[in-house]
C-alpha positions in Angstrom: 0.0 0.0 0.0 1.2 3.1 -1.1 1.8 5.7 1.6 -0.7 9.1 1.1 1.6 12.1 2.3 -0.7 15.2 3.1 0.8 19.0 3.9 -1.3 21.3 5.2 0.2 24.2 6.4 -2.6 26.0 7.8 -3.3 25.5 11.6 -6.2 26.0 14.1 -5.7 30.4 14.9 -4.5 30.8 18.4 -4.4 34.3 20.2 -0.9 35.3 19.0 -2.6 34.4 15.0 -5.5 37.1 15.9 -2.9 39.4 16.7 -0.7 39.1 13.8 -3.8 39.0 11.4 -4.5 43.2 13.0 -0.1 43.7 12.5 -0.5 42.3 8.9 -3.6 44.4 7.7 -2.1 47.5 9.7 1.4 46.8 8.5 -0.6 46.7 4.7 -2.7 50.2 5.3 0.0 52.2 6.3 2.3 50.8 2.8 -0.8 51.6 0.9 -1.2 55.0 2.3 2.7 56.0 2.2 2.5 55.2 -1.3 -0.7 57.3 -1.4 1.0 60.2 0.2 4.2 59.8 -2.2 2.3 59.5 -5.4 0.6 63.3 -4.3 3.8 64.7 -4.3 5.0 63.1 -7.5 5.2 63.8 -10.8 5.9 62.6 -14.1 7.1 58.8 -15.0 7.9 59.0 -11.0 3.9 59.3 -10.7 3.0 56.3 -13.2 5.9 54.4 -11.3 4.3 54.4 -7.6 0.9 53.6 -9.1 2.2 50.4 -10.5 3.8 49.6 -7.6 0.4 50.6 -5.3 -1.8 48.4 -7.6 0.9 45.4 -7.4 1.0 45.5 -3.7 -2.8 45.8 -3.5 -3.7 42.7 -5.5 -0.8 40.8 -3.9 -2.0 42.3 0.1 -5.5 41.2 -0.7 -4.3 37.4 -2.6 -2.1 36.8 0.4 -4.0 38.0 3.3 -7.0 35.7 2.1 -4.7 33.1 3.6 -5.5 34.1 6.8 -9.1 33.9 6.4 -8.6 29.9 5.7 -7.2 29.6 9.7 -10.0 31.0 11.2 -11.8 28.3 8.8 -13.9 30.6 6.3 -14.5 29.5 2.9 -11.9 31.6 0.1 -12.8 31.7 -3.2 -9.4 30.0 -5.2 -9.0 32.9 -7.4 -8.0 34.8 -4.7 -5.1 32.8 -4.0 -4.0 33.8 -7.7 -4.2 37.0 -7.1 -0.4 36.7 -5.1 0.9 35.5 -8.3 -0.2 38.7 -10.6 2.3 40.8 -8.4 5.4 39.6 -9.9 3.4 40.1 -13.2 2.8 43.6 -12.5 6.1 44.5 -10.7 7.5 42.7 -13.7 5.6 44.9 -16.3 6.5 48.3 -14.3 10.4 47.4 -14.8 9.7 47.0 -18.4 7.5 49.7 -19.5 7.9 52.5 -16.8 11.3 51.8 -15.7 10.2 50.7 -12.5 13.9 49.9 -11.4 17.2 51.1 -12.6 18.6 48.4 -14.7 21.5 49.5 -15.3 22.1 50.7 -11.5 21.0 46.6 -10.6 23.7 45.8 -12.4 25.9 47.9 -11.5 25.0 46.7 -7.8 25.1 43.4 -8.2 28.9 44.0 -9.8 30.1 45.4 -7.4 28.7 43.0 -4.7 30.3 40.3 -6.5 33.6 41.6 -6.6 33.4 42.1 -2.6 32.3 39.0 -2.2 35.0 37.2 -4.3 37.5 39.2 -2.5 36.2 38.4 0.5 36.5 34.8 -0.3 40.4 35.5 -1.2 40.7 37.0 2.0 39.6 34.7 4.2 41.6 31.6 2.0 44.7 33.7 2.2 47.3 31.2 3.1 50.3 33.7 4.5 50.6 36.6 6.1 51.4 38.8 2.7 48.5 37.5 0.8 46.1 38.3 4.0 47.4 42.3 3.3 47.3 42.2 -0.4 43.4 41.0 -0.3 42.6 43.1 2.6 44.0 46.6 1.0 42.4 45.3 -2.2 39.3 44.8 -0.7 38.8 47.9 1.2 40.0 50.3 -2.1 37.5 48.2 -3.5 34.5 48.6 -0.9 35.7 52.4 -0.8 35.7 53.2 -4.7 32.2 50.7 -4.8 30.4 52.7 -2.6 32.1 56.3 -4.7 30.7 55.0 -8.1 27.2 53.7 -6.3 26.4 57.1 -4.7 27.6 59.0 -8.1 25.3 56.3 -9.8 22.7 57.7 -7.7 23.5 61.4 -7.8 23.1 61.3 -11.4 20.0 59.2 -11.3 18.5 62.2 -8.9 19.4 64.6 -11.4 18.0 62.8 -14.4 14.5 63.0 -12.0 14.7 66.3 -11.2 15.4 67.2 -14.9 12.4 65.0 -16.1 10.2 66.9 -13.0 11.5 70.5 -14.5 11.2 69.5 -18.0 7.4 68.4 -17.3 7.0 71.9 -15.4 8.4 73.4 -18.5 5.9 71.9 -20.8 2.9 72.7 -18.4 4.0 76.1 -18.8 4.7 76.2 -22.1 1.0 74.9 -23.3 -0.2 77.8 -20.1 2.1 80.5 -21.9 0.4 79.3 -25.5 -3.3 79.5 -23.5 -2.5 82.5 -23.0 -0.9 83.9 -26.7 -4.2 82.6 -28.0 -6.5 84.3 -25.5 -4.3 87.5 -26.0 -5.0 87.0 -30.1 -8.5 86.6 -29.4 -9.1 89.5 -26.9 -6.8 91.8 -29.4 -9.2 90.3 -32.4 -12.2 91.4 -30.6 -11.2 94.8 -29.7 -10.1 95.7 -33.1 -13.3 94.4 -34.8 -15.1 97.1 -31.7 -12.7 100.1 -32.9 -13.8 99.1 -36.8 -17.0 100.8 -36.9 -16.6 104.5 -35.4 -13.3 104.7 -37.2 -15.2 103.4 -40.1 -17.8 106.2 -39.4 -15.3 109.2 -38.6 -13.2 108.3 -41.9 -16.8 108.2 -43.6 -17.9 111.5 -42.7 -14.4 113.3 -42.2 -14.5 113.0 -46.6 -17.7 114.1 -47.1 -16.8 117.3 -45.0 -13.8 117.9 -46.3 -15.5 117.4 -49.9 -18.0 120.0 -49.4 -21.4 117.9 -49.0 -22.2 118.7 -45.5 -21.3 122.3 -46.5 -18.5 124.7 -47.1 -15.8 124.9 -44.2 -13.4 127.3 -43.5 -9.7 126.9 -44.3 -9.0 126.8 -40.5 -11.9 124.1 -39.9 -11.1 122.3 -43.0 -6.7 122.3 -42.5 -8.5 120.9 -38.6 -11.0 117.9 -40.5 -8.0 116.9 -42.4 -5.6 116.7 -39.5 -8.3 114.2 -38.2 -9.1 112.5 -41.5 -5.4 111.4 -42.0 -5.1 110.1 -38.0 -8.2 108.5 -38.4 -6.8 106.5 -41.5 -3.7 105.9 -39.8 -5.5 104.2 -36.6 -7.6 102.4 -39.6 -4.8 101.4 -40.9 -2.9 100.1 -37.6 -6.2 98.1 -36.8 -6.6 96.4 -40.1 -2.9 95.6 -39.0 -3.5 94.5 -35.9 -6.9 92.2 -37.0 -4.4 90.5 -39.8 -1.8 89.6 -37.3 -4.5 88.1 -34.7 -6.1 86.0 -37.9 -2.8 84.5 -39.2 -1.6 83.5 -35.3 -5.0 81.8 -34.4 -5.1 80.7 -38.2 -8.4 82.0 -39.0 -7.2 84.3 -42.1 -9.1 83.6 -44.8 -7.9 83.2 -48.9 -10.1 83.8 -51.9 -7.6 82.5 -54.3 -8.5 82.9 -58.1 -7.4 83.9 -61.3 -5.9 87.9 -61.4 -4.3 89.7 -63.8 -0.8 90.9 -62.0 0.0 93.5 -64.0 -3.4 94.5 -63.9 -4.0 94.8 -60.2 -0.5 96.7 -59.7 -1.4 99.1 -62.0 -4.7 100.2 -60.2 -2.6 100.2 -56.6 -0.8 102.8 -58.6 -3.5 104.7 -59.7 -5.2 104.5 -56.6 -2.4 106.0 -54.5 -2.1 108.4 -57.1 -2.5 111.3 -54.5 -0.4 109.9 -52.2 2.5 109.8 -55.1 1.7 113.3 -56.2 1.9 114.8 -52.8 5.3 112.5 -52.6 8.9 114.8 -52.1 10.5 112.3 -54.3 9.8 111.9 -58.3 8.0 108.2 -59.1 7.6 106.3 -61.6 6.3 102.6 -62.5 6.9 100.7 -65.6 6.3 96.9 -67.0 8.6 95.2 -68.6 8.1 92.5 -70.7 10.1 90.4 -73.2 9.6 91.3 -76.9 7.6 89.2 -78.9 6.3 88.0 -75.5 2.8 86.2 -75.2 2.8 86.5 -71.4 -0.7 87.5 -70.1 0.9 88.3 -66.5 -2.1 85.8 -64.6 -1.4 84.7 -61.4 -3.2 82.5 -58.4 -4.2 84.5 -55.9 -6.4 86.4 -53.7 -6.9 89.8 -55.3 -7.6 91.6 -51.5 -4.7 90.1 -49.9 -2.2 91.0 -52.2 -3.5 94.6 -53.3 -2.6 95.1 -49.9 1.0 93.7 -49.9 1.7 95.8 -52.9 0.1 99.0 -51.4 2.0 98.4 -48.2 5.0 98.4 -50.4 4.7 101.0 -52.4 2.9 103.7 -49.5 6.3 102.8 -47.1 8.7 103.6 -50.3 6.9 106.9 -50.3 7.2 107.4 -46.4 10.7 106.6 -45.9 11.7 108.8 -49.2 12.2 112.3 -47.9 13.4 113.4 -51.5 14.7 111.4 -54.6 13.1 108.8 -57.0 11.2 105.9 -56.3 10.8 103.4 -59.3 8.1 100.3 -59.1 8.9 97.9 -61.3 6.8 94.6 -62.6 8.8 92.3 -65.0 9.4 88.6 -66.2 12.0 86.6 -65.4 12.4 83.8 -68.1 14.7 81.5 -66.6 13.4 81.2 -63.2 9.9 81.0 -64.4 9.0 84.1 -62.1 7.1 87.6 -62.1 8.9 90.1 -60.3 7.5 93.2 -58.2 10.2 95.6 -57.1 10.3 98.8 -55.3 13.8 100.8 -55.1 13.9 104.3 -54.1 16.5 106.7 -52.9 15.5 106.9 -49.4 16.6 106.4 -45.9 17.8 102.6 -46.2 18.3 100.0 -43.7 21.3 99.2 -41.7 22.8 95.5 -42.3 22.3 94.4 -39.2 18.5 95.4 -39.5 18.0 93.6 -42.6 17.4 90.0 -41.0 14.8 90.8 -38.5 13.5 93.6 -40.7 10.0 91.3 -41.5 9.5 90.2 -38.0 7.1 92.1 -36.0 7.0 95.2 -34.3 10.5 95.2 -35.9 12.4 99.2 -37.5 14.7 100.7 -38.2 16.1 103.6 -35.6 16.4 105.8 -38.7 12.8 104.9 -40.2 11.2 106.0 -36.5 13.0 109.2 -37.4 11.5 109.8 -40.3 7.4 108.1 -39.8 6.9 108.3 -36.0 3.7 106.4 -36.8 4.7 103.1 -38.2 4.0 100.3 -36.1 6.7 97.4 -37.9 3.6 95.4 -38.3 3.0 95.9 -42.0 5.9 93.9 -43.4 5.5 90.7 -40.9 1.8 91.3 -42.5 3.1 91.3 -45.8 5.5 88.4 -45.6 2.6 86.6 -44.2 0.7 87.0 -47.1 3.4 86.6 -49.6 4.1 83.0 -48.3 0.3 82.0 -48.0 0.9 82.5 -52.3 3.8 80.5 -52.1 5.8 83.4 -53.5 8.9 85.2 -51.4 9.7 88.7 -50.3 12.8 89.7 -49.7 14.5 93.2 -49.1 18.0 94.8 -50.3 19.5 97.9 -48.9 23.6 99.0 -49.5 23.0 100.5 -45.9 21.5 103.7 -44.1 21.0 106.7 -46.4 21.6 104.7 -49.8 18.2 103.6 -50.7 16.6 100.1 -50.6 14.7 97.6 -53.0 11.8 95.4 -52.1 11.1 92.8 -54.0 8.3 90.2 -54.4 8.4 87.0 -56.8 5.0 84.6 -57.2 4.3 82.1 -60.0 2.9 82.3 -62.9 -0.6 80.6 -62.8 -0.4 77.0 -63.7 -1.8 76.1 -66.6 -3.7 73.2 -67.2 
């Protein structure tokens, strides 16, 4: 007859079991709740790191502890029991995916442990006197420099937490800083759009006094209504500019792109600012240019609006920052670069080398244009580069330096044709 062995570990619960059943669910709170506390000051991978660890203990705590309950003689359900054997699972799968523990300090650890412990073994089988002071200096150099390269593993492990903690900080108040940037583009948006419609309505009726049909004016009244007229189509102007940068930031400006004539549409900007160029100090003068025998029909993809007011911008600052001189517009064909060019060169103040870079980037003059236009904003270039781009075309500027006149030039496509 074979013998039936039996092992049953679990025994009848005494006193002393009752009170280590309180220590073990006690011991188990306060881990959970240190954990709890850590994790509030935590952030980061550090955060995602003590969570793995407080679920893993929980769901090990309760598989184990049901052990207990078996002593006392109440019925378990088994799958508690296999609950115990998920926390290696889950401690496993917080070293792999959140870095639970250092790997590379482990080893490092367990390296150096190794070492003292194979000395230690050379020490202690030393068979004369020398070989007993040979292992023993080698052993405690080696305990000393162990212990120097464990805490600077540390040190730097400390730093690369801190880093992570200041680099998440960072980001948090990066995406507040952009919160705000967009709130700031909205709030400017809105105010601008409010100032629209009385400076709409003072431009509006400051021309029909100064044309006569609310009645003749004085000279004195009428020099006055024109001193107002021309602020009030400044401050248009700096709102329109102001409404255009808002757009393109929160990326809510708008393109009708069609069909236009180029040469067409420069020519009526030119016409248009006709009394603008005849009150001009400085002599001006546009011309086209077109190869001979030339088929071109100068048609580009665009929207007519946008770029009207890139080339009036263009031509209006040429006339501000040219005290005396000429300023000659320009609209031509380059042939082997497949390109139409609009230029603007005048005499005028220039732009200083070092200005030229940042000379399309807003709020951005020159010292000696403020001299000359107090009332520029360097808003309507960043504007215009803006615009240029959102046609795929370039803008560029060219200046030999202060008081030697510059060149603006913009180059778009051809339209494609099909």
């Amino acid at each position: 007859m074979t013998p039936k062995f039996v092992f049953n570990y679990y025994v009848d619960a005494g006193w002393g079991y009752y009170l280590f059943s309180v220590y073990f669910v006690l011991l188990a709170l306060c881990g959970l709740t240190l954990l709890l506390v850590h994790n509030q000051k935590s952030r980061g991978i550090r955060s995602v790191q003590i969570k793995n660890v407080f679920v893993g203990s929980l769901v090990g705590m309760i598989g184990g502890g049901s052990s207990f309950l078996l002593s006392f003689n109440i019925p378990v359900p088994p799958y508690l029991f296999i609950l115990f054997a998920c926390l290696p699972l889950i401690i496993a799968r917080g070293i792999i995916k959140y870095k639970l523990f250092n790997v590379r300090a482990v080893a490092i650890e367990l390296f150096v442990l190794a070492i003292w412990i194979f000395l230690t073994i050379r020490l202690v089988l030393s068979a004369t006197q020398q070989d007993i002071v040979i292992n023993l200096i080698s052993l405690v150099a080696v305990v000393v420099f162990g212990i120097l390269i464990i805490r600077s593993m540390y040190n730097e492990i400390r730093q690369r937490e801190r880093i992570e903690v200041l680099a998440t900080d960072l980001q948090k108040a990066n995406d507040r800083l952009t919160e705000l940037d967009r709130q700031k583009s909205e709030f400017v948006s809105f105010a601008t759009h409010q100032l629209r419609a009385p400076l709409t309505a003072m431009k509006g009726y400051g021309s029909l006094l100064l044309e006569g049909d609310l009645g003749p004016l004085s000279a004195e009244a009428k020099q006055g209504i024109q001193r107002i007229f021309d602020s009030t189509n400044t401050l248009v102007n700096i709102v329109n500019d102001y409404l255009n940068i808002t757009r393109i930031e929160l990326g809510t400006m708008k393109y009708a792109f069609d069909s236009v004539d180029f040469r067409e549409l420069v020519s009526d900007v030119v016409a248009e600012l006709g009394p603008n160029i005849d009150k001009a100090a400085a002599k001006f003068s546009f011309r086209v240019e077109a190869p001979e025998n030339s088929t071109l029909d100068w048609r580009i993809t665009a929207d007519r609006d946008k770029l009207k007011q890139v080339i009036e911008n263009l031509i209006d600052n040429s006339i501000k920052y040219t005290p005396s001189g000429t300023i000659a517009a320009r609209l031509s064909y380059d042939r082997a670069r497949h390109k139409y060019i609009f230029a603007v060169k005048d005499t005028g103040v220039g732009i200083a080398p070092e200005v030229v870079p940042r000379l399309f980037q807003k709020f951005s003059r020159a010292e000696n244009a403020n001299k000359v236009n107090i009332r520029g904003t360097g808003l309507g270039l960043y504007v215009a580069k803006q615009m240029v781009e959102a046609h795929h075309g370039t803008i560029r500027v060219e200046s030999p330096g202060e008081g030697k006149g510059s060149t603006f030039i913009v180059e778009l496509d051809p339209l494609a044709k099909a």
